[in-house]
C-alpha positions in Angstrom: -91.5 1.5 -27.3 -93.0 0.6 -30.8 -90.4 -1.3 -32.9 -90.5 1.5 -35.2 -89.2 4.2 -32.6 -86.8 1.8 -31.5 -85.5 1.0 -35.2 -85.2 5.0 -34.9 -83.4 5.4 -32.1 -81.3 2.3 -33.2 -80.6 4.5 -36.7 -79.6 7.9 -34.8 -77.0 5.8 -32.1 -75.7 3.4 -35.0 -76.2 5.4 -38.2 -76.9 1.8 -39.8 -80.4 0.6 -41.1 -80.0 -3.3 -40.6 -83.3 -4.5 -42.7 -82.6 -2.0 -46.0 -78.6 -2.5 -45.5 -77.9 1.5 -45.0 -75.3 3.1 -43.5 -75.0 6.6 -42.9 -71.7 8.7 -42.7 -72.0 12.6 -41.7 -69.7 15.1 -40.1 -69.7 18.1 -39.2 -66.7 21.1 -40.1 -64.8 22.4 -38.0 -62.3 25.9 -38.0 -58.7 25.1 -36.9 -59.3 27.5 -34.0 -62.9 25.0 -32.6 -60.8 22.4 -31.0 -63.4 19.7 -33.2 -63.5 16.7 -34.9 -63.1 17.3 -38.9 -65.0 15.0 -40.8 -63.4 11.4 -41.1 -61.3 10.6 -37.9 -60.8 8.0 -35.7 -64.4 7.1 -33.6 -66.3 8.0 -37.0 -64.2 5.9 -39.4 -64.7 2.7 -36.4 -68.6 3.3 -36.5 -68.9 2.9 -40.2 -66.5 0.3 -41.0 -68.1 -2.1 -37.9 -71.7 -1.4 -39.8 -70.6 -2.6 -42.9 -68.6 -5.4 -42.0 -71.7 -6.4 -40.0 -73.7 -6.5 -43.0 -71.1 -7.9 -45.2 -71.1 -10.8 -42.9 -74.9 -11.2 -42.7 -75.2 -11.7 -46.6 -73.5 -10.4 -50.0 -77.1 -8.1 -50.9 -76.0 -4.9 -51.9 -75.1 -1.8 -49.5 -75.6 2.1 -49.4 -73.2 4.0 -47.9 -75.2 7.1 -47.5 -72.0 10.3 -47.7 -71.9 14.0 -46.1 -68.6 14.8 -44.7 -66.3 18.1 -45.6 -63.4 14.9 -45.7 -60.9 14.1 -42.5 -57.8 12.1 -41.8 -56.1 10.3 -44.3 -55.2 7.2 -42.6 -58.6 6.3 -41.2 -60.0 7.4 -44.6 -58.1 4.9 -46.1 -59.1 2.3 -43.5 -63.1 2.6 -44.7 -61.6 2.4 -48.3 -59.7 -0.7 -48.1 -62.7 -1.8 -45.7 -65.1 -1.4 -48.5 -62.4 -3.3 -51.0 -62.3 -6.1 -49.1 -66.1 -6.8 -47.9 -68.2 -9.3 -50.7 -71.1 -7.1 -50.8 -71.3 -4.6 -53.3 -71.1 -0.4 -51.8 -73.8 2.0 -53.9 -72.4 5.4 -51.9 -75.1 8.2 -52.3 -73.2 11.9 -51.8 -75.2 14.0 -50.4 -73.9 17.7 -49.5 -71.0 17.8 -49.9 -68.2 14.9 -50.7 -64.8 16.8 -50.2 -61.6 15.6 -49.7 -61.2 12.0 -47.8 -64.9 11.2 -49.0 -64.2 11.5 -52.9 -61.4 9.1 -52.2 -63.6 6.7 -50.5 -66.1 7.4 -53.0 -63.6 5.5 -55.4 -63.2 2.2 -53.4 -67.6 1.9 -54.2 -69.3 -0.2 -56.9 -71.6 2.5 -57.6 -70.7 6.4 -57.6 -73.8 8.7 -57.2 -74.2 12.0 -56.1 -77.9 14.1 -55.7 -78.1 17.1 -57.7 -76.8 20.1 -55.2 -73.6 17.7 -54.0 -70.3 19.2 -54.7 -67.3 17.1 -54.9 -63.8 19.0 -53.7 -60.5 17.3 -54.7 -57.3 18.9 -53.6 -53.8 18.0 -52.4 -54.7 17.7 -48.4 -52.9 19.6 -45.5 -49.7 18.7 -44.0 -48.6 19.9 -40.9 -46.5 18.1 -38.0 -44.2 19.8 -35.9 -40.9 17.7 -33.9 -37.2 17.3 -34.7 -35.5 17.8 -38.1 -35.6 14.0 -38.8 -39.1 13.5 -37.7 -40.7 16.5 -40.2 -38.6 14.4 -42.6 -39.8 11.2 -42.3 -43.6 12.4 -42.0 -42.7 14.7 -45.6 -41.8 11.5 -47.0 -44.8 10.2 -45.9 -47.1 12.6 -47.3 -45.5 12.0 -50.4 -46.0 8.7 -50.8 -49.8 9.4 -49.6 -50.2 11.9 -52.4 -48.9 9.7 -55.2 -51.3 7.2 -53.7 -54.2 9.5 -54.1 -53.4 10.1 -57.8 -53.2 6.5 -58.3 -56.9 5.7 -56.8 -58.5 8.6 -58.8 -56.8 7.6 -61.9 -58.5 4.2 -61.4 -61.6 5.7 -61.0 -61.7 8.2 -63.3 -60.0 6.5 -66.2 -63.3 4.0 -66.9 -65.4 6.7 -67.5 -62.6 9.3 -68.9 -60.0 7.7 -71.4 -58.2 10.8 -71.7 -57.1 11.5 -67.9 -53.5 11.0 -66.9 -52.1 11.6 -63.1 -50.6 14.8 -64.1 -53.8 16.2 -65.1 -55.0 14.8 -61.8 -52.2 16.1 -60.1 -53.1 19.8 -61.3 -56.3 19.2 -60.5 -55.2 18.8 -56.9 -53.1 21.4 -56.4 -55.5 23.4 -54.8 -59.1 22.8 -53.8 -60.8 21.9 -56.9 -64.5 22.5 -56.5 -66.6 20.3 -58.7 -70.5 20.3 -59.4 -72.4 16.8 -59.8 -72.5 16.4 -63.8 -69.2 17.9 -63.6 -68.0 14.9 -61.6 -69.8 12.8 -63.8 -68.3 13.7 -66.9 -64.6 13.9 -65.5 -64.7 10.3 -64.2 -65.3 10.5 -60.8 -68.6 9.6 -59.9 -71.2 7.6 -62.4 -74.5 9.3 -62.0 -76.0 12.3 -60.6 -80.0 11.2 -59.4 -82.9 12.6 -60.5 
């Protein structure tokens, strides 16, 4: 096997190019009735937060975090985005696609915002839905809650650099249903920086 096909194959398994510091995040979609995964979840959050701590901790050179999902789960969303927070290299994500959901918020946490001309970005309020006793739909309400204002917050702090006259209510009715955004569009309300050429 030529180091070239193995490089390859390493690239399909991993979804990280070691020598130009990429990594790779795709998902597929999902109907509530195919029994799938739905874009960020558990196994696909692990695989691209252990690629770029790896090459975090092989030097501080830049990295791009290379983006197609339809979103995911909101806890192991946020577990990339405080990943990418905390890591000393700076994150140039690429969305390619579509960013929707979980992914614009992770888009957020990255030094550099771009999308390529025929992304879409989709912000919304999320899905809820958790079944158990009285107290337990409670708690997990409260939750998503807190979650939501949490959401507001991080696009606020993206958005506001680029967008002095945003405020969290305007974000807020923004995200009360599933706000379908072209490139520039995202560009010119703050959430992403640059749409490539």
């Amino acid at each position: 096997m030529t180091k070239t096909s193995k490089e390859f194959e390493l690239f399909h398994e991993h979804n990280c190019l070691l020598k130009e510091r990429l990594v790779y995040f795709g998902s597929e979609y999902y109907d509530e009735d195919d029994c799938g995964e739905t874009g960020v979840d558990f196994s696909s959050a692990a695989k691209v937060i252990k690629n770029l701590i790896y090459l975090d901790r092989q030097n501080k050179n830049n990295i791009q975090l290379y983006f197609n999902s339809p979103g995911g789960d909101w806890h192991h969303g946020m577990a990339i985005y405080d990943c990418i927070l905390g890591l000393r290299s700076k994150i140039t994500f690429v969305g390619f696609g579509y960013v929707r959901s979980m992914g614009s918020i992770i888009m957020q946490a990255c030094h550099k915002r771009y999308l390529t001309p025929s992304c879409k970005v989709m912000i919304h309020d999320g899905t809820f839905g958790h079944y158990g006793t009285p107290k337990t739909t409670e708690a997990w309400s409260k939750e998503s809650i807190k979650a939501r204002r949490k959401m507001y917050e991080i696009y606020y702090a993206g958005m506001i650099k680029k967008n002095k006259k945003i405020t969290l209510k305007k974000i807020e009715d923004m995200c009360s249903f599933d706000c379908i955004i072209d490139g520039q569009d995202a560009v010119n309300i703050g959430l992403a920086d640059k749409v490539l050429k």
